[in-house]
N, C-alpha and C positions, 0 to 999 in steps of 0.2 A: 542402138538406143531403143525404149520400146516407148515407142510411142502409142499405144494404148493406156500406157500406166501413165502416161505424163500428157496426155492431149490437151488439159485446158493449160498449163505453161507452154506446150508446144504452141498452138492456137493464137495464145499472144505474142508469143517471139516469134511467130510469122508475121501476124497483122501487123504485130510494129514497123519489122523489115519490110514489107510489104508497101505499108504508110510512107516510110521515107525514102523508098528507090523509086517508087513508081513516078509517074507525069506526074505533073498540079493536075489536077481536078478543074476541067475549065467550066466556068460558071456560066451561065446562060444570059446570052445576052442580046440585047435590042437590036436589032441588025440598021433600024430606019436612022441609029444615033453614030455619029465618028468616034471612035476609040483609040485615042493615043499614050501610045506608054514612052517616057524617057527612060533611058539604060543608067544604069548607077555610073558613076562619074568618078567615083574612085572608092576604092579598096584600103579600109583604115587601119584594122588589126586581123590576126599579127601582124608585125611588119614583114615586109619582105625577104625572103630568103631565114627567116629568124629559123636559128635552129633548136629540134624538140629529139629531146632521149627520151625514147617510149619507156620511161622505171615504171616501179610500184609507185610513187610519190609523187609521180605527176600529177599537176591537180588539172581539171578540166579545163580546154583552151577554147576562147571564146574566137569567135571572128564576126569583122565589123565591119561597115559599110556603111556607104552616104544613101540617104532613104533617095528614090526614084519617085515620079511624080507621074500623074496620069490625071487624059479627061476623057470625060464620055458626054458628049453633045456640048459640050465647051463648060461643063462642069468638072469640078479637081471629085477625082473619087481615088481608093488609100490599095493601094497597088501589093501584092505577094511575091514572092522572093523562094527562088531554086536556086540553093551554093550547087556547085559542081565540081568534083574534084576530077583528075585525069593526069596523064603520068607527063614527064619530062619534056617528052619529045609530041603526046599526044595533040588532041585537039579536046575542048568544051564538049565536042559532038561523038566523041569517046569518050563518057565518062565512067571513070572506074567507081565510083561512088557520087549519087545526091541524094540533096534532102530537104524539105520546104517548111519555108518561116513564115510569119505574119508581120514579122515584126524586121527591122534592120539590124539584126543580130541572131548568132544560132551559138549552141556551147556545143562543143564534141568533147564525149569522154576519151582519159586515154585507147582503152580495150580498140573505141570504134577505128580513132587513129589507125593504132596499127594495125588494124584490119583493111583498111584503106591502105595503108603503106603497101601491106602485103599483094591488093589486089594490083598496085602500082608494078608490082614487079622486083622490089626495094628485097632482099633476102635479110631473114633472120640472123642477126648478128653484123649486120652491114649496115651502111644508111643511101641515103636516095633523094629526089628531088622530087615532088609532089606538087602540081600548080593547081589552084585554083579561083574560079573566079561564081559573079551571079548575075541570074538571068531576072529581069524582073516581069511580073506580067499583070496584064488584069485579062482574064476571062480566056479567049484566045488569040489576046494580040499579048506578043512581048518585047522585050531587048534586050541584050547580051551585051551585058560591059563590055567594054575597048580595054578596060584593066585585067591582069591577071598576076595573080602573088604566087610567090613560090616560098614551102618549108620543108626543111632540111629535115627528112627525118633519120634518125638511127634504133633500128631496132636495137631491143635488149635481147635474151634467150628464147629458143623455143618459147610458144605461148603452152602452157598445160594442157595436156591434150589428156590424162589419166592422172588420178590422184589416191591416194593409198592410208588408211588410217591405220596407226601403229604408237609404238611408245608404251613404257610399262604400266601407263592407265588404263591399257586397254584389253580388251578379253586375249591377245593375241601376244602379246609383249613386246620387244624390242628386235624380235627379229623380221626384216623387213621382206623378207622370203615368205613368210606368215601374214603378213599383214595384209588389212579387209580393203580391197577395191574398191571404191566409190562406184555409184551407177553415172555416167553423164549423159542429164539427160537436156544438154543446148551444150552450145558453141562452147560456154564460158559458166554454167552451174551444173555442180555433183553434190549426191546425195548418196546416205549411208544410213544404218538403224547398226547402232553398235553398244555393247556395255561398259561405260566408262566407271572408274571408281576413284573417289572422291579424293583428293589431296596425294594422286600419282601422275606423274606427265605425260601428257598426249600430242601427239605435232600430226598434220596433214604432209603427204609426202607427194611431189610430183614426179612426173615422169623424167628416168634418168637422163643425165646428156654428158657422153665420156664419163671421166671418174667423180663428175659432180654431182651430189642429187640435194636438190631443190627442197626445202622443208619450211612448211611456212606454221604457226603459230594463230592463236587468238587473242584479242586486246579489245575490251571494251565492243565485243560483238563486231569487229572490224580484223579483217584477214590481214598478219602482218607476216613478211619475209627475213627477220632480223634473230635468225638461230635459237629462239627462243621455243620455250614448252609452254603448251597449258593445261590447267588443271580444273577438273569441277567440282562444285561443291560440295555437292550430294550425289551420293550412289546410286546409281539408277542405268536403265537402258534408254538411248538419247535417239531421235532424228535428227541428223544433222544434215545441215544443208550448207554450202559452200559458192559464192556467184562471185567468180573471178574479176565480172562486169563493175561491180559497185562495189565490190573486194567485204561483203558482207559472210561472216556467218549466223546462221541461224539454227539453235537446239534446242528441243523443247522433249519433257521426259513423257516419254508411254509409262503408263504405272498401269496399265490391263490391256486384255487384248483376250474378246471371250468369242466364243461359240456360242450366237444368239437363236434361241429354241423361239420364235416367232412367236406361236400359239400360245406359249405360258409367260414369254416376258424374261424365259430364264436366260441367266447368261451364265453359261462354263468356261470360266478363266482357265487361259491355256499357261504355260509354265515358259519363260525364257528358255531357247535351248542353245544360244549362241548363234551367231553369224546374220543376225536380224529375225531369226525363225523362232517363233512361238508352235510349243506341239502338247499334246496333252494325249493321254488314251482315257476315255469315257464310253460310257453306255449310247447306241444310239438307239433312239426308241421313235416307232412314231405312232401320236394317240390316236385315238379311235372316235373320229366327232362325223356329224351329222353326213359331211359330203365323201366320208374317207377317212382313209391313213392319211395324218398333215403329217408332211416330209419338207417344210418349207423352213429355212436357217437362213442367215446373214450372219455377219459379225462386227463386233461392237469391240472398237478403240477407245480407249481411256490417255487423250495427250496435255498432261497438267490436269488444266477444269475443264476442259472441254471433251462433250461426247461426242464419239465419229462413228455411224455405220460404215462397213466393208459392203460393199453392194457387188453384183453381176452387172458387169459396163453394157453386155448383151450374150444372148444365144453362144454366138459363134467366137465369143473373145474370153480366155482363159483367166484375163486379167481381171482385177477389181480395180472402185473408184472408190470414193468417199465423197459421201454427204453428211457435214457437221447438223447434229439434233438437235432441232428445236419444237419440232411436237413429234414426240416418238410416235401415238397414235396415229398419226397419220404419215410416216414415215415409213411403218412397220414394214407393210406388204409389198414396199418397192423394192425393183434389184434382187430381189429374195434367188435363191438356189432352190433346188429340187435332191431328196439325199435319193441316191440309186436305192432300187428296192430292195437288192442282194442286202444291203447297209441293213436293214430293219431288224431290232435284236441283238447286233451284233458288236461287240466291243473294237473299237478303231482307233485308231490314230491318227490325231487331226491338227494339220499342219498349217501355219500361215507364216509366208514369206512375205516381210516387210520391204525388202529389197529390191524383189520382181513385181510386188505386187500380185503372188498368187496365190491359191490355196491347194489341198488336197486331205482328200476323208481316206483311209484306207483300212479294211480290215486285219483285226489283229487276233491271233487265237486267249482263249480266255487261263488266265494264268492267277492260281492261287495260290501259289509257291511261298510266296513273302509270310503268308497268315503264320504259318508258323506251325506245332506241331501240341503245343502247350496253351489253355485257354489259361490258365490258373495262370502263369508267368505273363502275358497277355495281358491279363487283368491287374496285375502288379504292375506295372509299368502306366497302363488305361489310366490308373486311378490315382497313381500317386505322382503323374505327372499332371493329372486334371487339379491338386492340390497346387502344383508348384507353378503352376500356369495361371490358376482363378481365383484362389483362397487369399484371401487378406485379412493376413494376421494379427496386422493391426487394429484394422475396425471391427472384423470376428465376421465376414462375410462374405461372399463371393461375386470377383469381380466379373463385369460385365462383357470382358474382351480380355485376350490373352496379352492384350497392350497394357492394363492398366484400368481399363477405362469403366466408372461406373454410374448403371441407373439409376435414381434413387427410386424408381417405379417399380424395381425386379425383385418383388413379393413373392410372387408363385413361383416364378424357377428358382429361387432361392431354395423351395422345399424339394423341390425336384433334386436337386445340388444333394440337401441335405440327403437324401433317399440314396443316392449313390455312394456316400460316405459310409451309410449303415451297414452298406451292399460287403463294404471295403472290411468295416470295421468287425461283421460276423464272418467275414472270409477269413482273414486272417487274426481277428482277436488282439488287432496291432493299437499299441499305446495312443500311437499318434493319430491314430484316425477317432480314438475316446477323448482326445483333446482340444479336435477340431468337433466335435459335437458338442463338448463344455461349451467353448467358447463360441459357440452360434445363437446362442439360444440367446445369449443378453447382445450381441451382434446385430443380428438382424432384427430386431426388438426394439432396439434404438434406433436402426436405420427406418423402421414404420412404424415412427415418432413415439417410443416408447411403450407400446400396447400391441398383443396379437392380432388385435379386432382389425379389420379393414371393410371395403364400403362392398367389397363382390365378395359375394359366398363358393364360388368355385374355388380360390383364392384361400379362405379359410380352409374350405376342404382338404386342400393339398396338404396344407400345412395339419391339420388334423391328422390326415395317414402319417407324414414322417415324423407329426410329435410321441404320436403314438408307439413305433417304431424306433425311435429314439431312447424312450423308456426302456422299450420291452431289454432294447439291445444295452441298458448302459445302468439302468435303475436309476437313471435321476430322476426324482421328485417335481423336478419343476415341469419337465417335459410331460409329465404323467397332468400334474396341473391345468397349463395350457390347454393339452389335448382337449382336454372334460370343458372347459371356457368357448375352446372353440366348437365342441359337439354341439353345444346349448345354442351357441350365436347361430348357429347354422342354419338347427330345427326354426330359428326365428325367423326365418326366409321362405319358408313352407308358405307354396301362393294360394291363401283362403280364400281372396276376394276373387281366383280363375279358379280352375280345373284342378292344381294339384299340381307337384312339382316344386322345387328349391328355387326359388329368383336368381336371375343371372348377378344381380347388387340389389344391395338396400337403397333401391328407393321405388316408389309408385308406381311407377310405371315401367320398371322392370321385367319381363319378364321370365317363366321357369327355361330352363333348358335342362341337355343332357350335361352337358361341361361341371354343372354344377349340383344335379342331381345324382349323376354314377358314382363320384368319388364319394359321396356322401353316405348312400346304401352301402359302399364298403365299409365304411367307416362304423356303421351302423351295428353289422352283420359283426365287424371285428370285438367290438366294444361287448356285443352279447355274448360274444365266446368268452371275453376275457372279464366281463364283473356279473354276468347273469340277471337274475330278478335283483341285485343289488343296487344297482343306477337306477333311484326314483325322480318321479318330481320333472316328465317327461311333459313337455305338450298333448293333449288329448288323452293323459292318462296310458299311454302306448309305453312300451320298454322298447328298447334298442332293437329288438329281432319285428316288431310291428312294425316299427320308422323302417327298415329298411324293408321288409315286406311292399307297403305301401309304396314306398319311392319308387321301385323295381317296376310295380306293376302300372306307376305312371308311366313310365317310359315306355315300358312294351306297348302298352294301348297309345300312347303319343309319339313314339318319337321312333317306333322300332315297325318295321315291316317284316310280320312272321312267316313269309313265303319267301322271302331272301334271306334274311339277316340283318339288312340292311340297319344302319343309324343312323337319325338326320336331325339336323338344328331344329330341320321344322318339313312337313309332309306338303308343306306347299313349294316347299324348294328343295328335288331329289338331288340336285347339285352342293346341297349344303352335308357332306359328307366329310369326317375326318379323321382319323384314327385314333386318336384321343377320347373320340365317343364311343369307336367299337367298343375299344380297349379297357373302358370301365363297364361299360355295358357287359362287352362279355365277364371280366373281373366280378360284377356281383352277382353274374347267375352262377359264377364260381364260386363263391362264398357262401351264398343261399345253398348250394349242391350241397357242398361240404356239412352245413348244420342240419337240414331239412333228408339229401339223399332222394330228394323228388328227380326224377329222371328231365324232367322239361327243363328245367333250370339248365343239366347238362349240355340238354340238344341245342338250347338256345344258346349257347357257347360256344358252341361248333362251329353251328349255323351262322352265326355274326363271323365267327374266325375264317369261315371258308368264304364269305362274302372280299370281307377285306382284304384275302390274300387275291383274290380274283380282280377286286375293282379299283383299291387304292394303292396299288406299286405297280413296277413298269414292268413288263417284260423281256428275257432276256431269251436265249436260243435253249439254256438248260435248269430256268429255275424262273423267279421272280424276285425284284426288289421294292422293298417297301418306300413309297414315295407318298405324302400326299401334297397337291394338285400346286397348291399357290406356296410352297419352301421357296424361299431366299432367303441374301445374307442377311442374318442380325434379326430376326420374324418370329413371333409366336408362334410359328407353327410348324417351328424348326422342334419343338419340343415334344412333339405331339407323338411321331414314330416309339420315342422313349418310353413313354406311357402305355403304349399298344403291347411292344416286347413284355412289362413288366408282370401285366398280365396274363399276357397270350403264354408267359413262361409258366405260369403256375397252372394253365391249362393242358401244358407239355406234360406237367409234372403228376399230374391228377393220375390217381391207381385208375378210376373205372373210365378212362377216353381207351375207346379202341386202340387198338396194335397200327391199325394201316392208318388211322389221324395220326394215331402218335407219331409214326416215320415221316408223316407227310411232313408233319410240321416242325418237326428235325430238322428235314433238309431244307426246309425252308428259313429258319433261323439261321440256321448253319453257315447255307449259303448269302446272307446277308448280312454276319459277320466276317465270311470269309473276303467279300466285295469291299466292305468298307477298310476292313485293313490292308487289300491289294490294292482297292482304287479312289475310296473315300479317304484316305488319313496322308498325312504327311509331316516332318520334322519342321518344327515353326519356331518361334523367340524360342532363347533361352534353353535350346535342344529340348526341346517340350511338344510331344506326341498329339496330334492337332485330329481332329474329325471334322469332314465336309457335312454340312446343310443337309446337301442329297448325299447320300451312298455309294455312289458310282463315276464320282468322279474329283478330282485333286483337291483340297481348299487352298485356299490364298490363305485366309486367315480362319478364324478361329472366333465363336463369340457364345455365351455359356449357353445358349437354348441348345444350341448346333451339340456344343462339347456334351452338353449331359446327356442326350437321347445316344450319342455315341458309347460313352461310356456306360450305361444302361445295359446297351447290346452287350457288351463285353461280359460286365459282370455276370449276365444273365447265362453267355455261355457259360463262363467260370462255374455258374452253379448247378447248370446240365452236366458239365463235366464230373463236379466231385460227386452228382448224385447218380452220377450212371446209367446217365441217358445219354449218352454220345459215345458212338463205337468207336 
């Protein structure tokens, strides 16, 4: 038994036993006052010699007696009570078993009976004579009844000493040769972590005895021996617990079991592998903050609603405990582990045994095999499974989970969505991808109650690049419309009453940023290419190549560091960094290059691109992966990486970016497409091709910010590939 993994149940099932073998506790007392105890006078129940078959069915036996009396200085004061049990032939002063009342009565369960029988000498499958009688005391004076009872007991079989889970519910099936050992970890409870499935039968098996074997059943959370199966509800992987004692089981479902990254909050859901082990291979990275590389992990159980850290019991002990959360904050930094340095960079496999209660990190070589051979085919699959997974054809818009489940808030990834359909739909020039852009446009229209217009101008912006986009790609009228509705609402955000910049939303006290500045300069830069001095009737009398002029040159003087690259919400906070802002940031000095051919615009493209590959992904032993900082599941900021590729691709693609950028940033895309289809993707509902949050390691599920920056990458290789930039 490993009593590290079980010490607080051990701990109790000693102190109980402890409590009821040891002396009474004698109480302290007046030495100057006479203390007299009378001895019980008779023995009421059971009756005498009454005879007990240890079954399953037994219900608890009570024993009874005449209360005893006592005085202390010629006052009555309320006297305690030690039953004694001892064998046939024994004596009170051999006791094979006691235990202490307050009261003139005590219940023995069965289990303790026949543990008592047993210490009697009484064999398994035989029965025996068992006397007992009680001493009564106060303090340290007592008396020992003159009565003594005798019960017959007969034991039933073996008590289970090993119990085994099996039956076609179970990951294992029917054959009992196979089947998963219970851990036991007391006298009389076992415990298992196994995959049951829902409306197949499963029975607990004990240890054999000759050609019998013992199979017991569930009924109403109550252990029953009557050849019967049970079955559970729901599919799931279960703790099950078993206490022969109170003939109780207890199951409750794990639905996660992550790899908690301390320092960011993040958790990497590990995958069931069968036999209670959870294992996962991910990236192990450690960041770079003020005292060091933080290398500090736990991990986080998901059982039902409740959350359970895995903690370090201590130094010297292999095993983990559990402490259920309730301020994770201050929860965080307990029990924590330390990952070996060799770990750092390194892709591993990371184990947790629910059974022993241990874990293990181990490195694993870095394997791209799965990626495949073919980005165009890749991409075919990417995008028209992002259809069959997100798209609702009914309402004409993309749902928010690969469940079903939707926003009514999800405005801007909506256009993101859309951007990747265009991706789909000039890739292949495919019907159904012109169908799904018909029907978005009055879809999501309605879903943000009927009008483009919304309160954040970042927000419009997006939607401005893919209406725009949607035209180019499809000549619908409406989309061309829109566009021009939303160019105009945009420039209406232009912050006069500060410094200059687009407001984050319309209202006062708003203010500009990049998020909603960057996409707009492109937007800007696009629209001059595509209607010239034609689009009048601008704010301040500016045409489209002024406005984004202007916007561009806010940013650099606010929001951009020309000695790095750097882009930030704001220059009073260098931690407010995110790739979404390189990512248009660099995108309109790409634009600006393109019209203008001024070389700065270039450098400044680079220069943010070489920042962000430096500051904002993790590093790996033979490349980097684009991460930034606060990703989790279902997050805005799950969308952000998408945005950076979409650009940083057209910077790829650009004739005058040097030879040695251009490879660099090849292999950099490359290998961050190759990561996420080896280690970021997996087969989710529906046989539908799922993308992780982060890129480096498995998803559970799937939710559209996450899905589109995944498919973004894809298409994005797709379109390195056909233009012949990928060796």
């Amino acid at each position: 038994m490993k009593k590290e993994l079980y010490y607080l149940v051990f701990s109790l099932t000693v102190a109980g036993l402890l409590l009821s073998c040891s002396d009474p506790i004698e109480e302290e007392e007046d030495l100057t006052e006479e203390i007299a105890v009378n001895a019980v006078e008779k023995l009421i129940a059971p009756a005498d010699n009454t005879p007990l078959e240890l079954t399953k069915d037994l219900p608890a036996i009570k024993f009874e007696w005449l209360k005893a009396d006592a005085t202390k200085g010629g006052k009555g004061v309320t006297v305690n009570y030690e039953i004694i049990f001892y064998t046939e032939n024994g004596s009170p002063s051999e006791p094979v078993y006691t235990s202490t009342a307050t009261t003139n009565s005590i219940v023995i369960i069965q289990p303790k009976l026949y543990e008592i029988a047993v210490k009697a000498g009484i064999e398994p499958g035989s029965g025996g004579i068992v006397k007992w009688t009680v001493r009564a005391y106060y303090g340290s004076v007592s008396a020992l009844s003159k009565e003594a009872g005798s019960i017959v007991l007969k034991l039933r079989e073996e008590p289970v000493t090993q119990l085994f889970l099996t039956g076609r519910g179970t990951e294992f099936g029917t054959n009992i040769s196979e089947a998963m050992p219970f851990v036991k970890i007391s006298d009389t409870e076992f415990y298992t972590v196994s995959q049951l499935t829902a409306g197949e039968p499963f029975s607990f098996t004990g240890n054999i005895e000759g050609d019998k074997i013992r199979s017991f059943s569930v009924k109403n959370n109550k252990l029953v021996e009557d050849g019967s199966n049970a079955e559970i509800a729901k599919t799931g992987v279960y703790r099950i617990r078993v206490d022969f004692a109170t003939l109780s089981v207890v199951m409750k479902e794990i639905t996660d079991v992550s790899l908690f990254y301390c320092i960011r909050s993040r958790a990497i859901s590990l995958r069931y592998a069968g036999r209670g082990k959870w294992k996962e291979v991910c990236l192990i990275y450690f960041s770079k903050e003020a005292w060091g590389d933080e290398k500090r992990y736990k991990f986080r159980m998901t059982e039902e609603n409740k959350n359970i850290f895995l903690e370090k019991v201590s130094d010297s002990s292999p095993f983990m405990k559990e402490s259920v959360i309730v301020d994770q904050g201050n929860q965080l930094w307990s029990g924590v582990w330390g990952y070996p340095a060799h770990l750092g960079k390194e892709w591993a496999e990371v184990s947790v045994d629910l059974c022993n209660y241990t874990h293990s990190i181990e490195a694993v070589s870095e394997d791209f095999s799965t990626a495949g051979a073919s980005w165009a085919n890749l991409a075919d699959r990417s995008s028209s499974d992002f259809v069959k997974g997100f798209w609702n054809s009914g309402a004409g818009h993309f749902n928010n989970s690969i469940s079903g489940a939707v926003n009514a808030n999800d405005y801007w990834p909506e256009a993101h969505a859309l951007d990747v359909i265009i991706d789909a739909c000039i890739r292949t020039n495919g019907s159904r991808y012109r169908q799904i852009i018909h029907d978005f446009y009055d879809g999501v229209k309605t879903k943000n109650h009927g009008s483009w217009k919304n309160n954040y101008y970042d927000d419009m912006a997006w939607h401005g690049l893919a209406h725009l986009r949607a035209f180019e790609a499809t000549n619908d009228a409406r989309y061309e419309a829109s566009a021009r509705d939303l160019w105009r609402w945009i420039l209406a955000g232009w912050d006069y009453a500060g410094d200059g910049g687009i407001r984050w939303r319309e209202t006062p006290a708003s203010g500009p940023g990049v998020p909603s500045t960057g996409p707009a300069t492109i937007i800007g830069v696009r629209r001059w290419v595509k209607y010239g001095n034609t689009e009048t009737g601008l704010p301040d009398g500016l045409n489209d190549l002024e406005w984004a002029k202007r916007m561009y040159e806010w940013m650099r003087e606010k929001r951009h560091d020309p000695a790095t690259g750097g882009v930030y919400d704001g220059f009073e906070d260098r931690t407010g960094a995110w790739s979404y802002n390189t990512g248009t940031f660099l995108g309109s000095a790409m634009e600006l290059y393109d019209v203008t051919k001024e070389w700065r615009y270039l450098e400044d493209a680079m220069r943010t691109a070489d920042w962000t590959l430096d500051n904002l992904s993790v590093p790996t032993k033979n490349n980097r992966i684009l991460s930034d900082w606060a990703e989790q599941p279902d997050n805005d900021v799950n969308l952000f990486k998408g945005i950076f590729i979409r650009y940083f691709t057209r910077l790829i693609m650009n004739p005058d970016l040097p030879a040695d950028k251009r490879n660099e940033y090849i292999r950099f895309i490359e290998y961050n497409a190759k990561a996420l289809i080896s280690y970021g993707s997996a087969t989710g509902e529906r046989d539908v091709l799922i993308y992780n949050y982060g890129w480096y390691f498995k998803p559970e599920n799937s939710f559209l910010r996450g899905q589109t920056s995944g498919c973004m990458l894809i298409e994005a290789m797709a379109l390195l590939e056909r233009e012949g930039f990928l060796r």
